[in-house]
VORO-655624 format. One line per 4 residues: number of its first residue (from 1); their letters; for each residue y, x, z of C-alpha. Coordinates in nm, 2 decimals, m for minus. Example, Ala and Ser with C-alpha at 12.3 -4.5 7.8 and 13.67 -1.06 7.14 Angstrom:
VORO-655624
1 = as = m0.45 1.23 0.78 | m0.11 1.37 0.71
This chain:
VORO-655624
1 = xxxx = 8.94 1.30 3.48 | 8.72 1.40 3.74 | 8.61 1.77 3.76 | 8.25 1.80 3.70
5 = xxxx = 8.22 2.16 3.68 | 8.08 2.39 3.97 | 8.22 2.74 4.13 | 8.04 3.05 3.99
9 = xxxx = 7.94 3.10 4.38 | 7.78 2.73 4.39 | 7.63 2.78 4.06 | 7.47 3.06 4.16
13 = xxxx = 7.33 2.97 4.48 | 7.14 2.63 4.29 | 6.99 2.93 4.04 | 6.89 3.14 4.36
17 = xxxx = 6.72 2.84 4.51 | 6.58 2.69 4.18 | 6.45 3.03 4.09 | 6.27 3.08 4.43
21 = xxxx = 6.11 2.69 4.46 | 5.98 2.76 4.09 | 5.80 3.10 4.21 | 5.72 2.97 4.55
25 = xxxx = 5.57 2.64 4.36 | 5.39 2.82 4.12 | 5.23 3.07 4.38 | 5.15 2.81 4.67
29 = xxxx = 5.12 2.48 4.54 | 4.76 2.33 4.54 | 4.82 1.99 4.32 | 4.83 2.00 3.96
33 = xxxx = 5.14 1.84 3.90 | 5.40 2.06 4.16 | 5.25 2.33 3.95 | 5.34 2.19 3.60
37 = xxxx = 5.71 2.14 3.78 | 5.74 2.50 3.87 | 5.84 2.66 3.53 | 6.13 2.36 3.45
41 = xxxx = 6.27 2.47 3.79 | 6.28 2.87 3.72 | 6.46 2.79 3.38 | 6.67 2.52 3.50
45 = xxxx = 6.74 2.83 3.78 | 6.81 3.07 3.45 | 7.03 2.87 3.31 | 7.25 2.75 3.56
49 = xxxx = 7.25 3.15 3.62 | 7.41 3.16 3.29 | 7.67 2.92 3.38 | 7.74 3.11 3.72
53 = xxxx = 7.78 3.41 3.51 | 8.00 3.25 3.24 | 8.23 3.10 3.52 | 8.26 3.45 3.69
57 = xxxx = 8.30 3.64 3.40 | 8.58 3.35 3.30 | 8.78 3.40 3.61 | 8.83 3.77 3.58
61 = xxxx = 9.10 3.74 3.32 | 9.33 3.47 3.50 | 9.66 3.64 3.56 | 9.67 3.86 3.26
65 = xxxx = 9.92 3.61 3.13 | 10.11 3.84 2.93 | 9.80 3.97 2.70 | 9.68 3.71 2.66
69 = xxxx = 9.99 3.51 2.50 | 10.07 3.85 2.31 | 9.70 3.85 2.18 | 9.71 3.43 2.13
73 = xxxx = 10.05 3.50 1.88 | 9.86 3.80 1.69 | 9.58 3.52 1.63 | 9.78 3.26 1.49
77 = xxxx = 10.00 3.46 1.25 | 9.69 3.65 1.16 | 9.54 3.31 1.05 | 9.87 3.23 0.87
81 = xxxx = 9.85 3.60 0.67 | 9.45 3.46 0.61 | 9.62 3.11 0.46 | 9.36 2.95 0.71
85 = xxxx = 9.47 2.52 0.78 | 9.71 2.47 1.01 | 9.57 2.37 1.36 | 9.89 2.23 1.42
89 = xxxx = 9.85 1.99 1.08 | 9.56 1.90 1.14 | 9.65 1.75 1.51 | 9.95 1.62 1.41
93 = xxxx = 9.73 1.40 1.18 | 9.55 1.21 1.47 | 9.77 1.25 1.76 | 9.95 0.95 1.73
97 = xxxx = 9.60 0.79 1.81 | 9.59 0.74 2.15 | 9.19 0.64 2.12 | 9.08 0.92 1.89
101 = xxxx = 9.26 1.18 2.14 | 9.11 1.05 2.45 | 8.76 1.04 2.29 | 8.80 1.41 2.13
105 = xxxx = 8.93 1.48 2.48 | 8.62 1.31 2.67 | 8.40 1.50 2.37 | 8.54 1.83 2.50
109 = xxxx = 8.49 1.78 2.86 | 8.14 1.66 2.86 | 7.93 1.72 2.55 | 8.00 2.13 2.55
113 = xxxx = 7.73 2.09 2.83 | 7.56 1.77 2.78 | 7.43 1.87 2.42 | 7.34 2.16 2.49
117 = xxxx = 7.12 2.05 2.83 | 6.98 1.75 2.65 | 6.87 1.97 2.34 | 6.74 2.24 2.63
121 = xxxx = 6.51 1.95 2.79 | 6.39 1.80 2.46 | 6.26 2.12 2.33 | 6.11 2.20 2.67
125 = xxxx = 5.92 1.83 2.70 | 5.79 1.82 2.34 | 5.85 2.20 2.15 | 5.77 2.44 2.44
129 = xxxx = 5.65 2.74 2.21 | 5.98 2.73 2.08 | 6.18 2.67 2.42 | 6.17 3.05 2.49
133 = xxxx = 6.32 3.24 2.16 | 6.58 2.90 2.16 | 6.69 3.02 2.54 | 6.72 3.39 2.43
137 = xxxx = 6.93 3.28 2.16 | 7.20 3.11 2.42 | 7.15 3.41 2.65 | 7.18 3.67 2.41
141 = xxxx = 7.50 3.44 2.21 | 7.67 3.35 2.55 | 7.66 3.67 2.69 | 7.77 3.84 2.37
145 = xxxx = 8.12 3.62 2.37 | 8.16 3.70 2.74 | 8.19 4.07 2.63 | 8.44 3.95 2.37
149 = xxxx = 8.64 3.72 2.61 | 8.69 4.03 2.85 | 8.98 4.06 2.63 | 9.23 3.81 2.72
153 = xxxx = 9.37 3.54 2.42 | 9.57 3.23 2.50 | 9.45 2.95 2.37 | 9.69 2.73 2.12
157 = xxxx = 9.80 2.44 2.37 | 9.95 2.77 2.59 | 10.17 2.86 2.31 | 10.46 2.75 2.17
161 = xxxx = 10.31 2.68 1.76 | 10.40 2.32 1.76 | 10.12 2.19 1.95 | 10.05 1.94 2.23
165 = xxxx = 9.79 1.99 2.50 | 9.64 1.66 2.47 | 9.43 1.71 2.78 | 9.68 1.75 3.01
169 = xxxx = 9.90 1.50 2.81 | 9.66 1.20 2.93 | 9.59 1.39 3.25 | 9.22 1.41 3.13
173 = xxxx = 9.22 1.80 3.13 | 8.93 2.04 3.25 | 9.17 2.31 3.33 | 9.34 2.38 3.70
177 = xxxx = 9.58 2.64 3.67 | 9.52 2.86 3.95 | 9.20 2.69 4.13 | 8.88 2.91 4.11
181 = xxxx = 8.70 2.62 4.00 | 8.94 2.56 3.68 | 8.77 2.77 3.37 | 8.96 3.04 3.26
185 = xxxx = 9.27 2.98 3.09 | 9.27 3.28 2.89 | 8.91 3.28 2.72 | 8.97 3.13 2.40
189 = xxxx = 8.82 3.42 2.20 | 8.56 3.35 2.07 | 8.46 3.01 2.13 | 8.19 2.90 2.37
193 = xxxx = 8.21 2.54 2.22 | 8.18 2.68 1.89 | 7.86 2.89 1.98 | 7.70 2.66 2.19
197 = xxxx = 7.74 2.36 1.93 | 7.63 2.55 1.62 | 7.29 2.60 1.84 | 7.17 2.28 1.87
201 = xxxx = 7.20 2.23 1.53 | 7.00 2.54 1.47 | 6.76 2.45 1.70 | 6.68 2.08 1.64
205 = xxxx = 6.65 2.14 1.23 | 6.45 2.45 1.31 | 6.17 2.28 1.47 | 6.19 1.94 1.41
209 = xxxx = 6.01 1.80 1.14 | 6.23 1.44 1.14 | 6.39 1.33 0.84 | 6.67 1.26 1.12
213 = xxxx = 6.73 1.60 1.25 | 6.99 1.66 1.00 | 7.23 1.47 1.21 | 7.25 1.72 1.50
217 = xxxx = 7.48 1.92 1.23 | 7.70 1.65 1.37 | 7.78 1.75 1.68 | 7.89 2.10 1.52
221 = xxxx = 8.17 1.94 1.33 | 8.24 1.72 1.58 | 8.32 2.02 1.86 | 8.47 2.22 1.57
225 = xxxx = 8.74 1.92 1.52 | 8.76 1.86 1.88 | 8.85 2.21 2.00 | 9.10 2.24 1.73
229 = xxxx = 9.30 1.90 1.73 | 9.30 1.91 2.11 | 9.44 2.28 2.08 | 9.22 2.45 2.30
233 = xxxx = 9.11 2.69 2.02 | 9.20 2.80 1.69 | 8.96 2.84 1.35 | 8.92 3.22 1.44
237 = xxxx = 8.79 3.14 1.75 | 8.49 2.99 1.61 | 8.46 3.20 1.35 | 8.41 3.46 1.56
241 = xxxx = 8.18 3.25 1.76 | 7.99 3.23 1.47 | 7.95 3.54 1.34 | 7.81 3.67 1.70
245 = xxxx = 7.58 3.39 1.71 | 7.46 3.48 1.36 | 7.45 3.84 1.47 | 7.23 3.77 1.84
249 = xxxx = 6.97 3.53 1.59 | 6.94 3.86 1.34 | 6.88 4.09 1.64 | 6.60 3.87 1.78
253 = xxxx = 6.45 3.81 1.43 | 6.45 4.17 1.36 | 6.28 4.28 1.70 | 6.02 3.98 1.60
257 = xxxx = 5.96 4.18 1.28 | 5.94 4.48 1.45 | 5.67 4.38 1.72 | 5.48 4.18 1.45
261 = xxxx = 5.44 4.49 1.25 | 5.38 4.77 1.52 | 5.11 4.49 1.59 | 5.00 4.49 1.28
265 = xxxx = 4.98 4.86 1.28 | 4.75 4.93 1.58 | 4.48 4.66 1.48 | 4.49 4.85 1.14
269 = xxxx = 4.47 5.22 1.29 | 4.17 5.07 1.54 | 4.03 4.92 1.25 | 4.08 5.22 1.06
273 = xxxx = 3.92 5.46 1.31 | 3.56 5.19 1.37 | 3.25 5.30 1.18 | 3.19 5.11 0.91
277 = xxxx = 2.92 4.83 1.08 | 3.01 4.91 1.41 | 3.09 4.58 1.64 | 3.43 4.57 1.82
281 = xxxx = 3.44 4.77 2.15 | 3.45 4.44 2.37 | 3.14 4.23 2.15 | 2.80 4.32 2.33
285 = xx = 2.51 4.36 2.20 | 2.28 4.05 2.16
């Protein structure tokens, strides 16, 4: 499979420039539709910021080997104490399909991003109020599981638990040991895949109003069975995944509340402190 994914160092430098066309659009451009283009560059420059940072962030836990297979072992008999399924069962149940593997391995490689991007651009062209809080969301979730990832954990197909790397099995895998364009090896807690996945579903039922947008719950069980069965992560991964999305959504809901009502507040005190059948400070006198 061909490596699609980009250095941090690239990444970076295509934020740097998309960022600086947006502003540079924005300020100098004279026809209508160069300006319109100016925000989808800076947040096409934000987000592939993100993705710079996500890489580098990644790659600063490759060679902690050790840890990380001490800390992947502590996961998987921790699940075992929890009675959670066996990852191992479950892939054992589909591996002898050569076509189901490829495709979850295909899913894997392409559709962490390509969901994501596509649900991005959708709620950009035809929800923009809601684009903004939506790209918080990813920011604050991806950035949160970065934090967590700082501490290294081996993901399943690195141990030995009875499990094949299916990737590198069909030579289909994402993964270069030692390259700095490879994703790290050693970030499988908490899942990325997870997090991003559960978001589009959030997003599309959120704001669509489509009897159809209960499908994009789809592509959430369809990355939670992929990651597992093609033992790049295990259930805790995206349980954890989970819970820091569900924490990141609370914070911003809770600083909405709180703005809304310290809003609230000063129209009531300015309100409160007007003459009765006084006009408003900025209404003139007709």
């Amino acid at each position: 499979m061909p490596h699609l994914m980009l250095t941090w160092q690239a990444a970076a430098s295509g934020a740097a420039f998309l960022v600086v066309v947006g502003v540079l659009t924005l300020r100098f451009a004279h026809t209508s539709w160069l300006r319109a283009a100016a925000p989808f560059a800076r947040e096409a420059g934000v987000m592939l910021a993100l993705y710079s940072l996500w890489q580098f962030a990644g790659g600063l836990s490759i060679g902690r080997t050790g840890r990380a297979v001490a800390h992947g072992y502590w996961v998987w008999n921790t699940e075992r104490d929890w009675h959670l399924p066996s990852e191992a069962s479950l892939q054992h149940s589909v591996v002898h399909l050569p076509i189901l593997v490829h495709a979850c391995n295909i899913y894997y490689a392409t559709m962490h991003f390509g969901m994501l991007i596509a649900m991005l651009l959708w709620l950009y062209a035809r929800h923009r109020r809601s684009y903004a809080r939506v790209r918080t969301t990813i920011v604050l979730t991806t950035t949160a599981c970065l934090i967590v990832a700082f501490i290294p954990v081996a993901p399943p197909r690195l141990l030995s638990v009875g499990m094949v790397d299916t990737a590198a099995a069909y030579k289909e895998s994402v993964y270069t040991v030692g390259s700095r364009i490879g994703a790290d090896q050693f970030a499988a807690m908490p899942s990325v895949h997870v997090a991003w996945a559960a978001l589009v579903p959030l997003a599309v039922i959120g704001v669509s109003r489509s009897k159809w947008r209960w499908l994009a719950l789809l592509h959430f069980f369809a990355t939670v069975f992929v990651v597992v069965v093609t033992a790049n992560h295990f259930w805790a991964d995206g349980i954890v995944a989970i819970l820091l999305l569900g924490l990141c959504y609370s914070l911003q809901l809770g600083m909405r509340w709180l703005l809304g009502w310290r809003s609230l507040r000063r129209l009531y005190r300015a309100t409160e402190t007007r003459p009765i059948g006084s006009a408003p400070d900025d209404v003139g006198v007709r």
